[in-house]
C-alpha positions as CSV (number, residue, x, y, z in Angstrom):
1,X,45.1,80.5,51.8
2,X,43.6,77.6,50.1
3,X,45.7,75.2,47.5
4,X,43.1,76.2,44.9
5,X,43.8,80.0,45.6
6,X,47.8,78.6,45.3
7,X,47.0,76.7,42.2
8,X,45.1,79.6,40.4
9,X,47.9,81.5,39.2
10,X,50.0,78.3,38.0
11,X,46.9,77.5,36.0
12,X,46.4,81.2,34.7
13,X,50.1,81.0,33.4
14,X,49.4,77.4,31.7
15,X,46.5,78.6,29.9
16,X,48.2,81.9,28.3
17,X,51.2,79.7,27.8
18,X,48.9,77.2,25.9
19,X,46.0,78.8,24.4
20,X,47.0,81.3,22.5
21,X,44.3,81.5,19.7
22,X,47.1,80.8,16.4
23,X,48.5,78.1,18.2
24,X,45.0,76.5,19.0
25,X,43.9,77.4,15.0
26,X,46.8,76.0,14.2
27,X,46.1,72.8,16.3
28,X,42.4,72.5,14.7
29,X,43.9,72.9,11.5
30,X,46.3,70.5,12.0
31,X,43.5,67.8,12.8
32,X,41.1,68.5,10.4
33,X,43.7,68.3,7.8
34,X,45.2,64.9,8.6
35,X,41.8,63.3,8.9
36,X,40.6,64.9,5.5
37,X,44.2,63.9,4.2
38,X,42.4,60.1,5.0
39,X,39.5,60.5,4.4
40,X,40.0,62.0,0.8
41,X,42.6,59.7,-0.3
42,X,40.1,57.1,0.1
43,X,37.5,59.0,-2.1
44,X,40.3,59.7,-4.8
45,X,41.3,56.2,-4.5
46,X,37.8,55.0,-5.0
47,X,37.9,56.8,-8.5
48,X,40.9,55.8,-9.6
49,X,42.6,52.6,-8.1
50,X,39.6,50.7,-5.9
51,X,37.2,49.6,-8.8
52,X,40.4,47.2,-10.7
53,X,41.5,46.0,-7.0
54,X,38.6,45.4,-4.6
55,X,35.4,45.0,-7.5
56,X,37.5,43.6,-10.6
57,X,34.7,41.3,-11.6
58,X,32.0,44.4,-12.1
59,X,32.4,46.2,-15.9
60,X,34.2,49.4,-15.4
61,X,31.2,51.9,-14.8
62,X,29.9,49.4,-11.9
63,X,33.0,48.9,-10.6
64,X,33.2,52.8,-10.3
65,X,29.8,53.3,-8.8
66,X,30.7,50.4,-6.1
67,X,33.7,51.7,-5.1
68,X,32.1,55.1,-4.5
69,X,29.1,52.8,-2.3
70,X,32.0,52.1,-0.1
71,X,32.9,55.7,-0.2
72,X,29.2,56.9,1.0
73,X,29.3,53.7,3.7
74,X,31.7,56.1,5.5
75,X,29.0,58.7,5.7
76,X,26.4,56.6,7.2
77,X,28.6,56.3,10.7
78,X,29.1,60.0,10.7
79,X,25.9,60.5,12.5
80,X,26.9,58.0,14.7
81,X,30.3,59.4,15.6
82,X,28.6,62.5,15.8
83,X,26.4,61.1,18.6
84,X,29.0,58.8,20.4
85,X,32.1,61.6,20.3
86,X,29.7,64.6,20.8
87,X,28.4,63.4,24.1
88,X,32.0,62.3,25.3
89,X,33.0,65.9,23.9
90,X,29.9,67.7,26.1
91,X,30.3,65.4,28.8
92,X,34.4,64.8,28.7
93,X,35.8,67.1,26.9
94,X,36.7,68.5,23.3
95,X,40.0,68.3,23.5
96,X,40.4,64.8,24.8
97,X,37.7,63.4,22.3
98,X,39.9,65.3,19.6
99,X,42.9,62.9,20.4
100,X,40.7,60.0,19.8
101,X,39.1,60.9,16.9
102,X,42.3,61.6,15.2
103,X,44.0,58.1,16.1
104,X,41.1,56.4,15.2
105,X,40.8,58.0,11.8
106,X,44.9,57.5,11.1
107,X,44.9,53.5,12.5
108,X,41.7,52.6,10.2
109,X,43.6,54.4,6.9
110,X,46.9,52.9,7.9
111,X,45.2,49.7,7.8
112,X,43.9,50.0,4.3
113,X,47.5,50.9,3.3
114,X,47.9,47.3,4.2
115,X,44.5,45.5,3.2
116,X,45.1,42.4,0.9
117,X,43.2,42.3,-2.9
118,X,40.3,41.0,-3.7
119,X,43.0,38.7,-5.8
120,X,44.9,37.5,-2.9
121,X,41.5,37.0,-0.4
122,X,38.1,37.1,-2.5
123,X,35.8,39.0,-1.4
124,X,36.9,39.5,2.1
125,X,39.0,42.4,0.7
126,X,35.7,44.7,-0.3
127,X,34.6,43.5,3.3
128,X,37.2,44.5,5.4
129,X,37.7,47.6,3.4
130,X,34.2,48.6,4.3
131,X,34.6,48.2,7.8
132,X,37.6,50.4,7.7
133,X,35.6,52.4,6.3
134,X,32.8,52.5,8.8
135,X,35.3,53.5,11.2
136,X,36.9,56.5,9.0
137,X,33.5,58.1,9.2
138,X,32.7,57.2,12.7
139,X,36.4,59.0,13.8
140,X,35.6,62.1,11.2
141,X,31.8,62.4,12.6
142,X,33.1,63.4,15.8
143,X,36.3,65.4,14.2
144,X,34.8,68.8,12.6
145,X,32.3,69.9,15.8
146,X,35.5,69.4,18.2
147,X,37.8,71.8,16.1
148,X,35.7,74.7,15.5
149,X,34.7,74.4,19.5
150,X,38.1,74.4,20.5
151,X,39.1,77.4,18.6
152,X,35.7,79.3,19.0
153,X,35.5,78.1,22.5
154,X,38.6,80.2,23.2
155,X,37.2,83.2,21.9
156,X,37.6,86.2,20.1
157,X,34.0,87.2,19.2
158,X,35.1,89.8,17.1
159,X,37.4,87.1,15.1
160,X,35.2,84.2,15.6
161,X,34.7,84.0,11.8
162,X,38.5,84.0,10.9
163,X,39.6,81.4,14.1
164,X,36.9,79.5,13.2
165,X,37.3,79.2,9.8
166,X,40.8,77.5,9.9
167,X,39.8,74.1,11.0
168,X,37.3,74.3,7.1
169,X,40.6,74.8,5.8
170,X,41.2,71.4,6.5
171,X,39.2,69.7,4.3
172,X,40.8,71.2,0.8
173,X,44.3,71.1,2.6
174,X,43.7,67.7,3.0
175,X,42.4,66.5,-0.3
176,X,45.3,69.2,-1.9
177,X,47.6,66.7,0.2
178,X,46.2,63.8,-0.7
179,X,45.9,64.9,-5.1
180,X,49.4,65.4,-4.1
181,X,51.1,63.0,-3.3
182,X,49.0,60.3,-5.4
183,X,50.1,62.6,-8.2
184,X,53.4,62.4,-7.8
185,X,52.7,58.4,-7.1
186,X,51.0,58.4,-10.5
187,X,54.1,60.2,-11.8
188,X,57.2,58.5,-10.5
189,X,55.5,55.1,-11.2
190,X,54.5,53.3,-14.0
191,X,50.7,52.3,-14.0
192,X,51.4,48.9,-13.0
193,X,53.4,49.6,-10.1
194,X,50.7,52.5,-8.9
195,X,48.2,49.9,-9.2
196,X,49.8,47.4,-7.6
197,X,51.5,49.1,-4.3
198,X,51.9,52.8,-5.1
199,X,48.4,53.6,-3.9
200,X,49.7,52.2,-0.6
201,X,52.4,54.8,0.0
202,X,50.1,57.5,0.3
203,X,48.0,55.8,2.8
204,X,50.8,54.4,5.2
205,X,52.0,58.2,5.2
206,X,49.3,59.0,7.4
207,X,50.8,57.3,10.2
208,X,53.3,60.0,10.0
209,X,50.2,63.2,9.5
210,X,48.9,61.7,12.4
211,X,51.6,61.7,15.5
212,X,52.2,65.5,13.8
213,X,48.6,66.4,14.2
214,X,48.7,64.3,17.7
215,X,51.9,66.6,19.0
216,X,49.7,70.0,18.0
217,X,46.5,68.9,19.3
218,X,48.4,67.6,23.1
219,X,49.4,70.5,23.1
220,X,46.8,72.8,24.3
221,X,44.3,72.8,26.7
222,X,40.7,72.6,27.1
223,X,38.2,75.4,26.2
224,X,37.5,77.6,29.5
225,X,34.0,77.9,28.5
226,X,34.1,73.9,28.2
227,X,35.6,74.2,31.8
228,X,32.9,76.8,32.8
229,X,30.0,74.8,31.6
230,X,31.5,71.9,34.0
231,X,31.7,74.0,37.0
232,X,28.0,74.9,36.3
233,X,26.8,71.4,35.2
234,X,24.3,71.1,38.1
235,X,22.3,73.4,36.1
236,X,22.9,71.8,32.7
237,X,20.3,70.0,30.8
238,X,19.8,66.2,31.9
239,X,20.0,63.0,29.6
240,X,22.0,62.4,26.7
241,X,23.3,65.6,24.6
242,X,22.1,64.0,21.4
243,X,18.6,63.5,23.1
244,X,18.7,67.1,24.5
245,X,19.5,68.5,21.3
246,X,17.0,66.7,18.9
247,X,14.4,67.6,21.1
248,X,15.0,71.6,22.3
249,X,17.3,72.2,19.4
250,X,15.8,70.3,16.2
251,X,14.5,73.5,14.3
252,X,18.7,74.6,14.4
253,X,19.8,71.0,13.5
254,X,18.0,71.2,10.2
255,X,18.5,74.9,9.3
256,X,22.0,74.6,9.6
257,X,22.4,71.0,8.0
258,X,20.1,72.6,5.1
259,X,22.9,75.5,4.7
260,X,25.7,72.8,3.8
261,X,23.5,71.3,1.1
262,X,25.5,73.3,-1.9
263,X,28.2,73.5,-0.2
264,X,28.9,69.5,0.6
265,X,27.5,68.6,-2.8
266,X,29.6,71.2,-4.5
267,X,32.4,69.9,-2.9
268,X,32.3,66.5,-3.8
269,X,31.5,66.9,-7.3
270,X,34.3,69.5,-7.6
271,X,36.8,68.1,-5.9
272,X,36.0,64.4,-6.3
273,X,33.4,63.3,-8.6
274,X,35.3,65.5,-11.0
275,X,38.2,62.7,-11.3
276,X,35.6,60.4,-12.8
277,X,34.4,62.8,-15.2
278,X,37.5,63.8,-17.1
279,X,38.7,60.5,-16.9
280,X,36.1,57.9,-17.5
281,X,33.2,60.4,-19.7
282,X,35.5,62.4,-21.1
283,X,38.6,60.3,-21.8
284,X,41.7,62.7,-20.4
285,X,44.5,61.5,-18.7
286,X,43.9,61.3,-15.0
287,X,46.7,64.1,-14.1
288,X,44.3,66.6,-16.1
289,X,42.0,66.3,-13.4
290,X,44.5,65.9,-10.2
291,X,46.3,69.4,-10.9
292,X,42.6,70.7,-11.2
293,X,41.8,69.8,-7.9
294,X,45.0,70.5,-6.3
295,X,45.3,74.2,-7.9
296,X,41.5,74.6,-6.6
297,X,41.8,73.4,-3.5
298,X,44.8,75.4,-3.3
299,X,42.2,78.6,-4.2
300,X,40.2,77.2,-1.3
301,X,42.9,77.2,1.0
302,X,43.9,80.7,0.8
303,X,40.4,81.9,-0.2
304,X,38.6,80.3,3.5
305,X,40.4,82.9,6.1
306,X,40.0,86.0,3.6
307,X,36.7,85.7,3.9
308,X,36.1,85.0,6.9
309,X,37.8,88.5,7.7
310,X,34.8,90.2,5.7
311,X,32.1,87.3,7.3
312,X,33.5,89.3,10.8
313,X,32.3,92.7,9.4
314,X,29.0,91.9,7.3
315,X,27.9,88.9,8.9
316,X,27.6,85.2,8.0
317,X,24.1,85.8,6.2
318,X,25.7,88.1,3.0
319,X,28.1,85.2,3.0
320,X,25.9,82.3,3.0
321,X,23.6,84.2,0.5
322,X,26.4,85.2,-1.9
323,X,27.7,81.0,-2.0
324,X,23.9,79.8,-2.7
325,X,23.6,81.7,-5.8
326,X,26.7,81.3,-6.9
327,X,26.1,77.7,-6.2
328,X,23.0,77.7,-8.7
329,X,24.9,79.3,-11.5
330,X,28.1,77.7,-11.5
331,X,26.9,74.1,-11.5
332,X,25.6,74.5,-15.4
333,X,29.0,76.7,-15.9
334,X,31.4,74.2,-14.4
335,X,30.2,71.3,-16.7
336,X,30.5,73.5,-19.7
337,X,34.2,74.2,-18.8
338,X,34.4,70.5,-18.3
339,X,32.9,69.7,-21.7
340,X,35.5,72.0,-23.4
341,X,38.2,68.9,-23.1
342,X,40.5,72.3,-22.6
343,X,43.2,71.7,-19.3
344,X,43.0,75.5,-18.4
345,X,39.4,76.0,-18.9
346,X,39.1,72.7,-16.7
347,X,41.1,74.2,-14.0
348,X,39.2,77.3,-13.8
349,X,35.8,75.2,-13.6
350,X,37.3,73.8,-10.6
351,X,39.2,76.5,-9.1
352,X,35.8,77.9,-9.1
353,X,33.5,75.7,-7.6
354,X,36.5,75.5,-4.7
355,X,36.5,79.2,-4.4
356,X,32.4,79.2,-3.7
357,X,33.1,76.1,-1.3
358,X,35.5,78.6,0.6
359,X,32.8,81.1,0.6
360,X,30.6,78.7,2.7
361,X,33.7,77.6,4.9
362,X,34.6,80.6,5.9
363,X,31.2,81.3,8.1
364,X,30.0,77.5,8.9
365,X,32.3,76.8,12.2
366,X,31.3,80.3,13.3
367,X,27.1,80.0,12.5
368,X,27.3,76.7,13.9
369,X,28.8,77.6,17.1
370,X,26.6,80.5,17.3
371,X,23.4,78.1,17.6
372,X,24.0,75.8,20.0
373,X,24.4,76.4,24.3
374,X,28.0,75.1,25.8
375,X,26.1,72.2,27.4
376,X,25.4,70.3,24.4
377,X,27.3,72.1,21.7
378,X,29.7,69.5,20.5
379,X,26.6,67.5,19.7
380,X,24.7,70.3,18.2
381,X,27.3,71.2,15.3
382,X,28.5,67.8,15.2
383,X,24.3,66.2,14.4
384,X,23.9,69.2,12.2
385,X,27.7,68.9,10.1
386,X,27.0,65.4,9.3
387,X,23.2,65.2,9.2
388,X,24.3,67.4,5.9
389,X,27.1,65.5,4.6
390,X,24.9,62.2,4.6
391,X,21.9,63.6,3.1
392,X,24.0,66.5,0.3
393,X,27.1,64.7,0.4
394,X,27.4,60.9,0.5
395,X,25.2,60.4,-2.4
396,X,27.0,62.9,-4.4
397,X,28.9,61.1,-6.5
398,X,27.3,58.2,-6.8
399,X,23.9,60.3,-7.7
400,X,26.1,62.0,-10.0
401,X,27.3,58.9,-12.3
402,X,23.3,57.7,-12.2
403,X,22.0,60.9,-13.8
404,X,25.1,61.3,-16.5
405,X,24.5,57.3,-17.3
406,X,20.7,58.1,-17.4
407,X,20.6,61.6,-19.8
408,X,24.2,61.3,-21.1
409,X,25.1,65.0,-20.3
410,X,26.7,66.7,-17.4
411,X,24.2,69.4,-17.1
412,X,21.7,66.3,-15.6
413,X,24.5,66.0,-12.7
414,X,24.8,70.3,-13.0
415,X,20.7,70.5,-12.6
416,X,20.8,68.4,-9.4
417,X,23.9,70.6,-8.0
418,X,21.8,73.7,-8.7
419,X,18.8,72.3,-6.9
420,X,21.5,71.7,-3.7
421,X,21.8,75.2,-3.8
422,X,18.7,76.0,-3.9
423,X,18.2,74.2,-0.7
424,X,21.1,76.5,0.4
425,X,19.3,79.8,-0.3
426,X,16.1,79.1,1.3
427,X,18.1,78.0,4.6
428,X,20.3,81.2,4.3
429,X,17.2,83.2,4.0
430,X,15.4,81.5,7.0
431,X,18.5,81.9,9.0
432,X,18.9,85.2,11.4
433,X,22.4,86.6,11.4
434,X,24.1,85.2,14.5
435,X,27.6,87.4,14.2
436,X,26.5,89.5,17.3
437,X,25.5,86.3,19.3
438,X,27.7,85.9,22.8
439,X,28.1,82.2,23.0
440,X,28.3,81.8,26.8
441,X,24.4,82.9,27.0
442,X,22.9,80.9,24.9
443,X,20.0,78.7,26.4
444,X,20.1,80.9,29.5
């Protein structure tokens, strides 16, 4: 008997000891939330602390709009991290380019916890912050496309929705963390001493989110399909993943990146941009907004695996559809609310606009996974996540404060969120429904 044959059964054991599917959603989620803990403190930062600190010499509405620049910088390496961690992910692994991602992403925002004024250095603060930046996006471009594979990787198909959706509750877990604990920053300290250090509290806590997320994520082991896909990769497409993808799977790049286009937006104006608005347009106190967004994100939260149970028995399309109109009609709704000046009325605009966000997480990591062949799938939903977020959601906000400075009205910013999700409708009706689709076949 051969020391493979020996070696079989050991391995067997490790993998059922280390892959059951909760423990690896739990592991995805775990990830996605720490590095959308980062990567949202910095966008809530950027709207309330980062204009006085890093661009103090701009008038306040500049300042504002430059600090969310530097917010969108991190977008433009998410492509890149896409390409760079997607083809060590298809050629390497998911699970090992996971564990970089993640200490990337929680090294550049403990860094920023420590990044000197543009006070005490000039302008080498805005500088360094925005190469800091560059390498937040470059670690989350690679993050999202490894956390659904190694959960849908694993696979239930009949669940695939649900296990998949877990690692989209990461991003509003993350941003409800983040509201959170600037919140009770912005609470426990007087404005002077928030501006001055307590902003830096929140950040150097992600040093601790990540060696919690790192313990989770070592934990388990790599996808078997990953594994399969190895065995077989004699027969796998040559070149580059990236390369292989834009050419053979372009047409699947662009209808799912067109999908996200309300959703990403949405997100960003409901969860960030929304900061601005009460504060700066329409003059509240800056906690009016943050227990908004944390009691919506906290819709989001629960909202995301719910339905994804119902995306598992009528498909992803219904879902997609259902988010895309609602998408259309809630943007000139949500700025009414807004307008109102009324705390409840605010909260339900955003508790809202998170609940149609969940809509659209709860079937992406499933629809995405269900495009793509093994080979070069890590690349495929990672090109196709962030080719969205740059175009629908790094201009967001700063899109956003153009068209309410241009027509002095929220319904401008509410007509361009409505034409996001009109992009969203015509993708959703394009798409096929994929909930049947066996991933280990696709391509071959």
């Amino acid at each position: 008997m051969s020391n493979a044959t020996l070696e079989q059964p050991n391995n067997q054991r490790q993998r059922r000891g280390h892959t059951s599917l909760p423990v690896i959603a739990a592991s995805s989620l775990a990830g996605t939330a720490v590095e959308w803990y980062d990567f949202f403190l910095y966008g809530t930062a950027a709207a309330l602390v980062f204009p006085a600190l890093f661009f103090p010499e701009s008038d306040p509405l500049m300042g504002t709009v430059l600090a969310f620049a530097t917010y969108a910088v991190g977008f433009v390496a998410r492509p890149v991290g896409a390409v760079v961690l997607g083809h060590y992910g298809d050629r390497r692994g998911r699970r090992a380019t996971l564990v970089a991602s993640l200490l990337l992403m929680g090294v550049a925002t403990f860094l920023i916890a420590l990044l000197p004024t543009y006070g005490t250095i000039g302008i080498a603060a805005p500088i360094v912050l925005v190469f800091l930046r560059l390498v937040q996006g470059f670690a989350l471009g690679g993050e999202w496309g490894g956390a659904v594979l190694l959960v849908s990787e694993h696979g239930d198909s009949t669940r695939r929705a649900f296990f998949a959706s877990w690692p989209n509750v990461g991003p509003p877990l993350g941003n409800l963390m983040a509201a959170g604990v600037l919140a009770v920053l912005g609470a426990t300290l007087s404005d002077d001493a928030f501006q001055s250090w307590g902003w830096r509290i929140a950040f150097a806590l992600s040093a601790l989110l990540v060696v919690i997320g790192l313990v989770l994520r070592l934990y388990v082991t790599e996808t078997p399909m990953f594994e399969e896909a190895q065995r077989k990769a004699d027969s796998a497409p040559k070149g580059l993943p990236a390369g292989v993808v834009v050419t053979r799977h372009w047409r699947m790049v662009l209808l799912a990146a067109a999908t996200r286009f309300g959703e990403n937006a949405g997100f960003y104006i409901y969860s960030l941009l929304v900061i601005t608005y009460v504060t700066k347009m329409l003059d509240l106190d800056k906690s009016v907004a943050l227990t908004a967004v944390m009691i919506g994100q906290g819709v989001a939260v629960v909202a995301i695996p719910l339905i994804a149970i119902l995306a598992d028995r009528v498909g992803r399309r219904p879902i997609y559809l259902f988010a895309s109109v609602a998408t259309i009609v809630w943007a000139f709704v949500f700025f009414a609310l807004l307008d109102t000046k009324d705390s409840g009325l605010i909260i339900v605009a955003v508790a809202g606009g998170l609940f149609i966000f969940a809509a659209f997480s709860a079937v992406i990591g499933a629809f995405f996974s269900e495009l793509f062949p093994t080979e070069v799938r890590y690349s495929g939903v990672s090109l196709a996540y962030n080719l969205a977020s740059v175009l629908a959601g790094s201009l967001a906000p700063i899109i956003a404060i153009w068209l309410y400075a241009k027509f002095d009205t929220g319904y401008a910013i509410g007509a361009y969120l409505a034409a996001m999700g009109v992009v969203s409708l015509v993708a959703s009706l394009i798409a096929k429904e994929t909930r049947e689709t066996d991933l280990a076949t696709i391509g071959h």
